[in-house]
N, C-alpha and C positions, 0 to 999 in steps of 0.2 A: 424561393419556395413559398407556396400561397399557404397561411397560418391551417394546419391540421393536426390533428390527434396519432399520434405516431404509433402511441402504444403505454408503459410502465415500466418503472426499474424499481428496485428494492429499495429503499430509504438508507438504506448502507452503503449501498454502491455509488448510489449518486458523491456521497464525499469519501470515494476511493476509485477502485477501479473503472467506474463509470462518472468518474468526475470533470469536470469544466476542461476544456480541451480533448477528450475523448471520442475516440470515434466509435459510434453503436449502430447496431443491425436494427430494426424494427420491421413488424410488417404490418403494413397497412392494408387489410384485407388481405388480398390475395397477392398484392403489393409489395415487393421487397423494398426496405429504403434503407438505407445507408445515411448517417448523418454525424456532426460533430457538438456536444454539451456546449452549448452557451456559457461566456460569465458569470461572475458573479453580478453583476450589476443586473441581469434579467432576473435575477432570487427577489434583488428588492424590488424592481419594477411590477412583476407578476404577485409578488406574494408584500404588501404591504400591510402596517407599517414599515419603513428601512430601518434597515441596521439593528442594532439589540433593541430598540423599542418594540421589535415584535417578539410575538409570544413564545414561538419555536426555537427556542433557545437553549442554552449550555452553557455554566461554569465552571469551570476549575481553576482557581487563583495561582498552582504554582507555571501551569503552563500558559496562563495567559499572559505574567509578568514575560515567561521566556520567549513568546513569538510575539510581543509589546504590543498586543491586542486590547477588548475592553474585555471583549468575550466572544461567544461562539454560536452562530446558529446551524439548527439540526438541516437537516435537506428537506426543503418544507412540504406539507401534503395539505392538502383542503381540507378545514376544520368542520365543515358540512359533507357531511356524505348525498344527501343530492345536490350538491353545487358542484358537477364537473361539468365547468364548462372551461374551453379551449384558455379563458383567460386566465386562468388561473391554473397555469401548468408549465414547467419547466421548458425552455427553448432550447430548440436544437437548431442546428443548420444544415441543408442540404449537404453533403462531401463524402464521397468527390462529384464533381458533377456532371463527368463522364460520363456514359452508362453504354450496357452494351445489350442489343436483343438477341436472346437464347437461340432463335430460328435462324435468321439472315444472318447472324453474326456481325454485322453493322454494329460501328462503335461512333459514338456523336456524343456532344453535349446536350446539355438539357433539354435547351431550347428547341434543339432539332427534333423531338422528339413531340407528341402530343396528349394532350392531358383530359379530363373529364372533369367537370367544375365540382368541388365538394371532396376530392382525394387526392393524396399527397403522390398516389402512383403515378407514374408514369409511361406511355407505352405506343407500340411499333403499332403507325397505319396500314403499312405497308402490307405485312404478315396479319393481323386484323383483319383486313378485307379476306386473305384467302382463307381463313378459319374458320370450320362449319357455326353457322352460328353468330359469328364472330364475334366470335370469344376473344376478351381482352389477351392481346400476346403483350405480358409486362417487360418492361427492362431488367436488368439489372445492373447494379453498382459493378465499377470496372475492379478488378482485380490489385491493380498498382496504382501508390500513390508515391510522393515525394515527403521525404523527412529531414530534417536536421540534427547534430546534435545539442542544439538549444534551442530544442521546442518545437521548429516550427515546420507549418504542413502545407502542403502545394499539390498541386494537381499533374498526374503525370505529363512529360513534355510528348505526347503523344504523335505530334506533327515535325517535333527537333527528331524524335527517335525513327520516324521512318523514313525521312531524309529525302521529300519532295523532288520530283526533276526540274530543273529551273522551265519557269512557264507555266505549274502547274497554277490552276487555281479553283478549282472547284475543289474546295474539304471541309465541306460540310461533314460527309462521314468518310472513316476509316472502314477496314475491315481486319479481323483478330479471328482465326482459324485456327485450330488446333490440328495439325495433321500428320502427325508421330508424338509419340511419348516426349517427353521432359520440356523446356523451356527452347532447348535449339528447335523444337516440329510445332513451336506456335508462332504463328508468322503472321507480321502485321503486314496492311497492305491500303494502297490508296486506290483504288475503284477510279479514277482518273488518267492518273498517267504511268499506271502498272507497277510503281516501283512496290520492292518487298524487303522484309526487313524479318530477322527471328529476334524472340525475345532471349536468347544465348546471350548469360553473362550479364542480364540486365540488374543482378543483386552485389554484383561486384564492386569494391568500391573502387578498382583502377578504372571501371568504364564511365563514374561522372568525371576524374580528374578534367578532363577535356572538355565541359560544361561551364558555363558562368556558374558562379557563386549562389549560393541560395535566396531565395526571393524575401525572404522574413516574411511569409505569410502568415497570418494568426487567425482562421478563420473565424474562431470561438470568441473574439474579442470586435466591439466596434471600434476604431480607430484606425489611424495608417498602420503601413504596414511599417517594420524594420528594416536597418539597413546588415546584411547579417555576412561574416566573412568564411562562414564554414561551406561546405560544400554539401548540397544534400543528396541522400541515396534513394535510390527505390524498396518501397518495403512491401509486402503484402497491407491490402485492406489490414485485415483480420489479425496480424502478426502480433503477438504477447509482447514484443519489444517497441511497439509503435507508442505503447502509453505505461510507463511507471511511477503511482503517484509517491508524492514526497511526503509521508506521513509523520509526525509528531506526537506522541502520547505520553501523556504520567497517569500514575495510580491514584485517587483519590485517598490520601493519608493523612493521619492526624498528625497536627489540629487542625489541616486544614478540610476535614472532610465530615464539617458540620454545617446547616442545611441555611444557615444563615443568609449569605450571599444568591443562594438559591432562592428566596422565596421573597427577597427585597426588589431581584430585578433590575429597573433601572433607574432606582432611589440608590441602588449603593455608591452613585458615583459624587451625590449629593454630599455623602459624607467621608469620600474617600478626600473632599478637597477643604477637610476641616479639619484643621491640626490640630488644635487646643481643645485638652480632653473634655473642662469644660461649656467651651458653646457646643460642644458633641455633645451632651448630656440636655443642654436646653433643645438644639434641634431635635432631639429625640423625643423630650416632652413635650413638642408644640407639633408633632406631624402624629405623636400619640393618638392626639384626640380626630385624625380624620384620614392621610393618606396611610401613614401607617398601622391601623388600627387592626384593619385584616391580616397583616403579615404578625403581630404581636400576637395575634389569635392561636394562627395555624404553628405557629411555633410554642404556645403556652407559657409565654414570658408576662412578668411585668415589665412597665418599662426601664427600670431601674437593673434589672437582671439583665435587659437586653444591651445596656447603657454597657455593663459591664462586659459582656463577650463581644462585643463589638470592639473594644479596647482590647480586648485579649486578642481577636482577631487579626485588627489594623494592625497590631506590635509585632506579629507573628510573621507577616506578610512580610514587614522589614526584612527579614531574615531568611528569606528564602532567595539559594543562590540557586540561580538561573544556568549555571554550568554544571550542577550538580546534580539533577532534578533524581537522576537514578542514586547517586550516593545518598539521597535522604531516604529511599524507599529501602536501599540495601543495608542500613544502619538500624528500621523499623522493623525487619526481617527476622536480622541479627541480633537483635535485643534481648530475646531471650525469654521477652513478659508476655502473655497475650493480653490484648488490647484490640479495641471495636471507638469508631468514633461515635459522636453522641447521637449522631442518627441513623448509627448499623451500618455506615456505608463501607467502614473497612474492620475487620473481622480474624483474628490470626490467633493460632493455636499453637506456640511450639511442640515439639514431640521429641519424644528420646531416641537419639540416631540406634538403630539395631547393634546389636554387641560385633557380628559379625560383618559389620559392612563400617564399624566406625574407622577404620582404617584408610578410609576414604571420602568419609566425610564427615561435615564436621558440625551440619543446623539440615533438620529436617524441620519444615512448619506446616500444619495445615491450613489452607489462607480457607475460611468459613465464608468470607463473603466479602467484594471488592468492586470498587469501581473505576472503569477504565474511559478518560476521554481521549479519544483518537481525532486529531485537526487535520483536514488535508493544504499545507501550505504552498503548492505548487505540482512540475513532477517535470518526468523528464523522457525524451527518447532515444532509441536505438543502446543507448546503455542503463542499466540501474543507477540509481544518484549517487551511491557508493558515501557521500558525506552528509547528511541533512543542510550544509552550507554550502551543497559543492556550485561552482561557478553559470553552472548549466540548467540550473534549475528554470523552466519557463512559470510565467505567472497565470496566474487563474480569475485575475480581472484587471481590470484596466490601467485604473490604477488603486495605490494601495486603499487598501480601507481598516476601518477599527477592528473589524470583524473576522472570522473565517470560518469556514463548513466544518463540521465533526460530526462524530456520533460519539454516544454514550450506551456502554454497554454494562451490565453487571453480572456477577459471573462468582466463580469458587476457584481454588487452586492450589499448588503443592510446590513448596519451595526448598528447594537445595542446595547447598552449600558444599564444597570441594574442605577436604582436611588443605589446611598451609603449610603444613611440615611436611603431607606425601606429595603436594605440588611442588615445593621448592626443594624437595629431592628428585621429581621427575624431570622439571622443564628443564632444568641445567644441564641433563644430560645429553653429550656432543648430538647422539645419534638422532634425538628429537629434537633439536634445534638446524642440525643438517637437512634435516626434512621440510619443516617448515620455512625454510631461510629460502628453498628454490620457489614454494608460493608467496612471500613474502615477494622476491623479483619478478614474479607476473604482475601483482597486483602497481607493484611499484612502475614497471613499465608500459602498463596498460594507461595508469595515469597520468605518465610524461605521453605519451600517442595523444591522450585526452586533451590537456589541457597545456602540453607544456614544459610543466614545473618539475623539477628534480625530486622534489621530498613528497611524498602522498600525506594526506592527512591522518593517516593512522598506519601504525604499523602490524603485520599480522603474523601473530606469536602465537605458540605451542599453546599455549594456556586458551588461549580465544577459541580456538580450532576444536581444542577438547571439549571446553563447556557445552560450544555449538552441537556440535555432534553430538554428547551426549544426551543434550536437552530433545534432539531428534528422534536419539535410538528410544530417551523415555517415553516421545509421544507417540510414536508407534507402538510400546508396548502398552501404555493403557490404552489407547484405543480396543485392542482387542480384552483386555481384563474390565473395562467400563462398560465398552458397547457403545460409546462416543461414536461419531463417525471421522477419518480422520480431518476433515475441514472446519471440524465444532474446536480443537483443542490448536493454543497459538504458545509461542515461547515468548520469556522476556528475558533477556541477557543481563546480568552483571557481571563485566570484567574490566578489572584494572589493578595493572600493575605500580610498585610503589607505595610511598606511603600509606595510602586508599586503599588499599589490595583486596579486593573483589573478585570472585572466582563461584560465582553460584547463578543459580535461573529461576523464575518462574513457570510452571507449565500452567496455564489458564483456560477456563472458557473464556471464549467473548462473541457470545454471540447473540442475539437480538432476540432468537426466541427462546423457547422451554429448556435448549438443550444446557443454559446457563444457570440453571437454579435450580438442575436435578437434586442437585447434594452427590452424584454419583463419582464423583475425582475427589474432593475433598475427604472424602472415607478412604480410597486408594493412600491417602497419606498416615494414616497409621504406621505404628513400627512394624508389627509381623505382616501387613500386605504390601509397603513397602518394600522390605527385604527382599519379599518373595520376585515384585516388577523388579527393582535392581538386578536382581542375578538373571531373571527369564530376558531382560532389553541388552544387556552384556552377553550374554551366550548367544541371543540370536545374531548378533552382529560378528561373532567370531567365524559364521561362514555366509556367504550370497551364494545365490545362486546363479549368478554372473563370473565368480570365481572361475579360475584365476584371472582373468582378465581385469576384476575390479580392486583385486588386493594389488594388481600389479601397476597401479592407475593407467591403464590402458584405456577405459572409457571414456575418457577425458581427454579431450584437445590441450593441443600446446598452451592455448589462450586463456584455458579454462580457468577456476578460479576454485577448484575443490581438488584434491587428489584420490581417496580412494572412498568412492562414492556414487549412487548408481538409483536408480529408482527402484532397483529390489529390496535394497538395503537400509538407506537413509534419509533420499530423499524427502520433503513432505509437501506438502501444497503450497505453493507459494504466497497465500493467504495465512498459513503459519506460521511462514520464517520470516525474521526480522532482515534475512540478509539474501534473500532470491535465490537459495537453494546456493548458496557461496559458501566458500570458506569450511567444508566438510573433509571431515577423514575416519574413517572409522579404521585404520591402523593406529591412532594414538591411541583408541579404547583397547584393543585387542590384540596389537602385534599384527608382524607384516611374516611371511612367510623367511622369510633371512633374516628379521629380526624379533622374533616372539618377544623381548624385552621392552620392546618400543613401546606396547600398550604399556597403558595409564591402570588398567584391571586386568593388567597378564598374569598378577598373582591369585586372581580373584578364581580366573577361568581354569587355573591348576588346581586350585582346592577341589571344583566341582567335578573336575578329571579325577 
């Protein structure tokens, strides 16, 4: 593809759902194009200086130690608002490179096809000529492409799938008619030697078993391709399962969420490799008087006070365990104290659980002000990554680097906490463990299908199922008592059973613009409005209007990964949920119709009865 201007994505999307390996729509002009996110290595090529010596950057020290990064850059944008020019703009790649035109129905590659110097379109001579005018007749990107479950992307077999007659040889182009409903009445065809072929069954995966192996294509990366032993499917262009990035986030918490590290840059690595507190205290007085003098300013230190939280800082860092990152935010939560770090970045209120709901819970906070970095370190297709380490993860550049994409967002929020004593009088019970023990063996058999292995990396219990869901039913019902919309409000889970025993959420903004620093969620947290969403998010969940089919997990496939759950009810956007809309039940909160007992607030829903 000759270098063009394709279009814009949001600076959030690019290190998520529009991230490195992604396939995105654009149009160029009147021009549809279809193409796949470049690496990381076109960030630094296009947007230099490389790596963290540029200015577009992001730290947060507990999650950099845990993805053994230095730090983070933002998805970079031109620091001149009149400098758009082509060089300095994020790369894509032409994919697929298929294409088909809407009139003659002809399907060809690229090449076959003709171009106009100066636009990324593409478009039919053919049909062209007979068009009053003639008016550009554009292509468009083919419908199907090829996928793997580790990563990788290929072009459909277009010429394997309609099965040539021996001797053919002019295929240049195909032909793709639509000529009855569904996928059996779209039938391919070779305009040579007549053979026809329908697309029936082309989503199935018994119809690749019979194909060679996957090609390890990567097209978003320069390099060879892989050698790759899985088999790959046909997926739609456009399909939700073609791209799930692999996101990584912590909270910015104290101590580590003072502006220090932030406004040094990349002198901090100067003195990250000084052990001895003294020559730390001389380098600090000898870059005093010239590279550090600005950073001393904007911070209002002398250098001696700086000498000194830099020591408090490095010591700190020691001790941040990198398998725990959520146990230090769920210990700051729980504390009981409200606390703000020294430059407002995190912010918490506790509050007095209501008399009438303490029965079930057991820390109500209002988080006043927080800050969240979110890394995208890979992602994956045709299924969710299911583990942050799970085996399938495709990479997002070439090879490794110091660095990875994020965003930083700030935002307000409302934290809760489950009582321990009405959990470990609920989970125990036969009939909620009988429940969950049959999703428990999908997810566990889903992951020997995936990978293999006998054990999954996590097991899925009563107590996880609850939190989730509930954290759901909450964020549906402030939506409507906020006014949020529901894509502005996201969950954050804490569960763990054992020692650590964690059983509570975060409900948060996090979003980039206004709708994160309303102040309008963090008042939701009060005791008497509180109470009030508790009881209104519990009642509404005690009927859908999908009933009974959704109390009866009927909605849901055998495969499925939630039991009574439904987009009337619990669902949320998948930009909310940490877990792709998985692992849902709104019978542990409310009772299931043969067993009112099984909720978790069946007591709750009788008082108001």
């Amino acid at each position: 593809m000759s270098r063009n201007k394709l279009g814009e994505i949001r600076r959030s999307a690019a290190a998520s759902l529009f991230g490195p390996g992604a396939v995105i729509d654009f149009r160029a002009g009147d021009a549809p194009i279809s193409a796949v996110a470049a690496g990381l290595e076109e960030w630094d090529r296009n947007f230099p200086p490389a790596g963290m010596r540029n200015e577009q950057t992001v730290l947060e020290v507990r999650l950099q130690k845990k993805l053994r990064v230095q730090g983070f850059r933002l998805p970079p944008v031109s620091s001149d608002e009149f400098d758009r020019s082509d060089s300095k703009a994020l790369v894509a790649v032409r994919f697929p490179n298929w294409l088909q035109c809407p009139q003659c129905s002809r399907l060809g590659e690229s090449r076959a096809w003709s171009d106009e110097t100066g636009q990324a379109g593409l478009y039919c001579a053919q049909c062209t000529q007979r068009t009053p005018g003639r008016r550009k007749v554009w292509v468009v990107p083919v419908r199907f492409v090829m996928a793997c479950e580790a990563g990788h992307l290929d072009e459909f077999p277009w010429h394997s799938w309609v099965r040539h007659n021996e001797g053919c040889q002019r295929r240049t182009f195909l032909s793709l008619v639509s000529e009855r409903a569904g996928l059996a009445g779209l039938i391919l065809s070779c305009p040579n030697c007549n053979v026809r072929r329908s697309m029936d069954r082309v989503f199935s995966e018994e119809t690749w078993d019979t194909f060679p192996n996957c090609r390890g294509r990567r097209p978003w990366l320069s390099g060879a391709d892989e050698t790759c032993m899985h088999k790959a499917r046909a997926v739609q262009r456009g399909a939700s399962n073609l791209y799930f990035p692999v996101i990584e986030s912590a909270l910015s918490i104290p101590p580590w969420s003072d502006q220090i590290q932030e406004a040094m840059g990349v002198m901090w690595d100067q003195f990250m490799n000084v052990e001895d507190p003294d020559e730390r205290a001389m380098l600090v007085r000898i870059l005093a008087k010239n590279e550090l003098k600005p950073v001393l300013a904007e911070l209002g230190m002398t250098p001696e006070a700086f000498t000194d939280n830099l020591n408090l800082r490095l010591n700190s860092q020691e001790r941040i365990d990198t398998d725990d990152l959520r146990g230090e935010e769920h210990r700051q939560f729980t504390s009981g104290v409200a606390d703000h770090g020294p430059d407002r970045e995190f912010e918490m209120r506790p509050q007095t659980v209501p008399p009438t709901v303490a029965e079930w819970f057991s820390h109500l906070v209002r988080v006043v002000r927080l800050r969240e970095v979110s890394a995208l370190k890979g992602f994956t297709r045709i299924h969710p990554p299911g583990d942050p380490d799970s085996p399938n993860i495709a990479p997002i550049s070439s090879q490794r680097l110091d660095w990875l994409p994020a965003i930083e967002v700030r935002g307000e929020g409302i934290y809760l906490e489950l009582s321990s004593d009405a959990l470990a009088h609920w989970e125990t019970r036969h009939s909620v463990i009988q429940r969950i023990s049959a999703l428990d063996e999908r997810h566990k058999a889903g992951w020997r299908k995936r990978f293999g292995e006998d054990v999954a990396p996590t097991q899925i219990t009563p107590r996880q199922v609850l939190v989730h869901t509930l954290a759901h039913a909450l964020m549906r019902q402030l939506t409507l008592d906020c006014g949020y919309s529901s894509t502005a409000l996201r969950e954050r889970l804490y569960v763990h059973q054992g020692e650590a025993s964690m059983a509570g959420f975060l409900i948060y903004t996090a979003t980039t613009d206004d709708d994160g620093t309303l102040g309008g969620l963090q008042r939701e947290g009060s005791p008497d409005r509180m109470e009030r969403t508790i009881k209104a998010a519990i009642q509404a969940q005690a009927w859908c209007s999908s009933d009974p089919l959704c109390i009866e997990d009927l909605l849901v496939g055998e495969n499925g990964m939630s039991l009574a759950a439904c987009h009337a009810c619990v669902l949320a956007p998948e930009t909310s949920c940490e877990a792709f809309n998985n692992f849902l039940d709104r019978a542990l909160l409310v009772g299931s119709p043969q067993d009112p007992s099984l909720g978790f607030f069946h007591s709750l829903l009788s008082e108001n009865d």
